[in-house]
N, C-alpha and C positions, 0 to 999 in steps of 0.2 A: 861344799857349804851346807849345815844342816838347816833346819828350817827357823829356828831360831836365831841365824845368821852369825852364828861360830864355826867357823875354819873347821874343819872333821880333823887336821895336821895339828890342831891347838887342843885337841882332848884325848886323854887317854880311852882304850876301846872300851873298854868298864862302862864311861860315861857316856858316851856315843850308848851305848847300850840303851842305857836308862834315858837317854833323849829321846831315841826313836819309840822307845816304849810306852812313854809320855805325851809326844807328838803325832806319830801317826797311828790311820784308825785303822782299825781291826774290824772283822763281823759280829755284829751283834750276838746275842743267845738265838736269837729271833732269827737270824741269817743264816746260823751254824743248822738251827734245826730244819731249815728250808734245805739248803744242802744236802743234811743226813737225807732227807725223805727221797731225794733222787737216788740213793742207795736201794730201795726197796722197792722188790720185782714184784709184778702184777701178781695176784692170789695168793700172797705169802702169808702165812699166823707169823705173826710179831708181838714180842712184849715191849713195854718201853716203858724206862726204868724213870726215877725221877730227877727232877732238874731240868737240864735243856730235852733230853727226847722226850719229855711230856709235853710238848710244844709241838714236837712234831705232825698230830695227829690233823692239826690244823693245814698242813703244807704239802700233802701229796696230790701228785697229779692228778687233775681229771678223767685223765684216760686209763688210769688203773684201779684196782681195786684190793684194798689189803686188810686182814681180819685183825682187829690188833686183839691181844689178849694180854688181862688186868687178872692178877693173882686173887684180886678177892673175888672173882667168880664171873666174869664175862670174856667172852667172844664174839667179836663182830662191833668193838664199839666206835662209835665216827669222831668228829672233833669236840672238843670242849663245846658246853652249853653256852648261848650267848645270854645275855639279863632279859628276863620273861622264859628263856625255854627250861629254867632246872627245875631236876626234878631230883630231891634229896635223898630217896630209896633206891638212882642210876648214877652211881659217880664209882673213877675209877679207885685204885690203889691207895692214891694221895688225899682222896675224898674231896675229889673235883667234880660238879654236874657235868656228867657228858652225854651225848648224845649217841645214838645206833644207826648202825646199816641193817639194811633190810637181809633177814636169816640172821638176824643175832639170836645169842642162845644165854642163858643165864645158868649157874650150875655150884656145887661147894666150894669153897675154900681148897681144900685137903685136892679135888679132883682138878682144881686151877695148878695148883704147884705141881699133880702129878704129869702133867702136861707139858711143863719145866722137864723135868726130871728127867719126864721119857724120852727124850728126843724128837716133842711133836713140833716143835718154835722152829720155822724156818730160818727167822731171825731175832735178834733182841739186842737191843739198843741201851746203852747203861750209862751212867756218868761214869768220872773218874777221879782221882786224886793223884795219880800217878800210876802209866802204862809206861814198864821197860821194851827194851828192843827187840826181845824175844815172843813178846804179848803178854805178859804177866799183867795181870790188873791186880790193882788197889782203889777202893774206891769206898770203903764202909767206916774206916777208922782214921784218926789227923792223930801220929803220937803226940803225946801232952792234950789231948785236946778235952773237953770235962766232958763226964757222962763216958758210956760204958758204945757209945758207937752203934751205927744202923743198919745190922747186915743184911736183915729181912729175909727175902728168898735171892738176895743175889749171888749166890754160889752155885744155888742151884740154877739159876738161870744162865750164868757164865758157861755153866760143864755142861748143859743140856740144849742148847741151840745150836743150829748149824751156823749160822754165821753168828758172830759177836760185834757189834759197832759201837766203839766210846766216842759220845760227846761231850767235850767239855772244853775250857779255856785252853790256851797252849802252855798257861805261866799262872801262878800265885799270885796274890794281889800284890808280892812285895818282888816280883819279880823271878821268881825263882822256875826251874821248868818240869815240867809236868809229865816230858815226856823223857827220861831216864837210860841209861844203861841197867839198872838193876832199883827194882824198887826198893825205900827204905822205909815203908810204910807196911801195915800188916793186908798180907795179902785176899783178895779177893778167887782168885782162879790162878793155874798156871799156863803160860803159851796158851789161852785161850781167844784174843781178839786178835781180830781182821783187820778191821780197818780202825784210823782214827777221827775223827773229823774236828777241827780245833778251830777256833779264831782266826788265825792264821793260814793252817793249809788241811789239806787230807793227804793220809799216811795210809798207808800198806805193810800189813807187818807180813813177811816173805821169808821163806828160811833163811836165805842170804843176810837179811837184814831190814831194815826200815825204807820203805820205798819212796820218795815223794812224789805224788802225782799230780794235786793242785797247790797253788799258792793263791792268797789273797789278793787282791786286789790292788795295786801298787807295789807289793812284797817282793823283793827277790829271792830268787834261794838261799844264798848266801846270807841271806836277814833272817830267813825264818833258821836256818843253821845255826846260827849264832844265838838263837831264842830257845836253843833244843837243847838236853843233855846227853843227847845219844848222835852217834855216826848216820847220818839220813845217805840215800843213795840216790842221788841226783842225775834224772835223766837230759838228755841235751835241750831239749824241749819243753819247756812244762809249763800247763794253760793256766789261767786265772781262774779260782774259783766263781761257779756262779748256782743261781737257784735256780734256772731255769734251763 
């Protein structure tokens, strides 16, 4: 019986689909980026890209400590400003007031990307529009979409980080899934992301294939499967996502 109290034997799975997707909840943006930030090991330079990992900077642990680095020219900055602390000549990328950790550094443009580039980003955290099962990210262009697309410095940041982590919804607003056998969007990087962190669960991309390691809250595998467009590789066991 689904929650709306229709027989699951009285609807086609189409529409089971589109009930449960309707019906139950999922993690916030706010949840996903609390999540991602348990990804990031103590002392690591991290970019974070925009949308939900700009969120993140607010949700890392206490007992670590991690440098994030903003393409327009900082290193070492702390969480978003709160109202009273901005300061309009200290924001990041997206020309957010943020705040510093102590040994921040400020520096060009041109020597922020070369830092991208070089392989100094321990990690960097990006949205996405669609990650295939090989790690291919898309995430700068929607085909049909107007205007010419925002790829910024994200290629360079995709090829130049050791680790890659997409955050973003698991599905479209119209349902569709995000997370693919082969992207059909223009691409961002190739086999470059690690992991994924989605509404729904966190992913491992593994040579073998798609790994699934968390689910949501409620979620079973078999649900979040059914919300995926790629083959997941489902371990016997697998915990409930959490933030903490």
């Amino acid at each position: 019986m689904l929650g709306n109290g229709i027989p699951k034997e009285a609807m086609p799975a189409d529409r089971i689909l589109k009930v449960v997707h309707l019906t139950k909840p999922r993690l916030t943006r706010e949840q996903i980026a609390q999540r991602a930030a348990l990804e990031l090991p103590d002392g690591a330079f991290v970019n974070l890209g925009w949308g939900i990992p700009n969120l993140i900077a607010d949700y890392v642990p206490r007992e670590i400590t991690v440098y994030f680095h903003s393409e327009n020219g900082i290193l070492g900055m702390g969480r978003r400003a709160k109202p009273g602390e901005e300061d309009f000549d200290q924001v990041d990328a997206m020309k957010v007031p943020v705040t510093l950790i102590p040994g921040a550094s400020f520096f060009h443009q041109a020597d922020a990307h070369l830092m991208s580039r070089g392989g100094h980003l321990d990690v960097a955290v990006l949205g996405g529009f669609q990650v295939s099962e090989k790690g291919d990210l898309a995430n700068w262009k929607i085909p049909g979409a107007k205007g010419s697309g925002g790829i910024g410095g994200a290629m360079d940041i995709a090829a130049g980080a050791k680790i890659l982590i997409v955050c973003m919804e698991h599905n479209t607003k119209d349902g569709a899934p995000k997370i693919v056998q082969h992207c059909t969007y223009p691409l961002t990087g190739l086999a470059c992301v690690d992991t994924i962190v989605t509404d729904l669960a966190v992913i491992d991309v593994r040579t073998e294939g798609l790994s699934l390691r968390e689910v949501a809250p409620g979620w079973s595998p078999e649900e979040v499967q059914a919300f995926t467009g790629a083959k997941l590789i489902t371990p016997q066991r697998i915990p409930e996502m959490s933030s903490a």
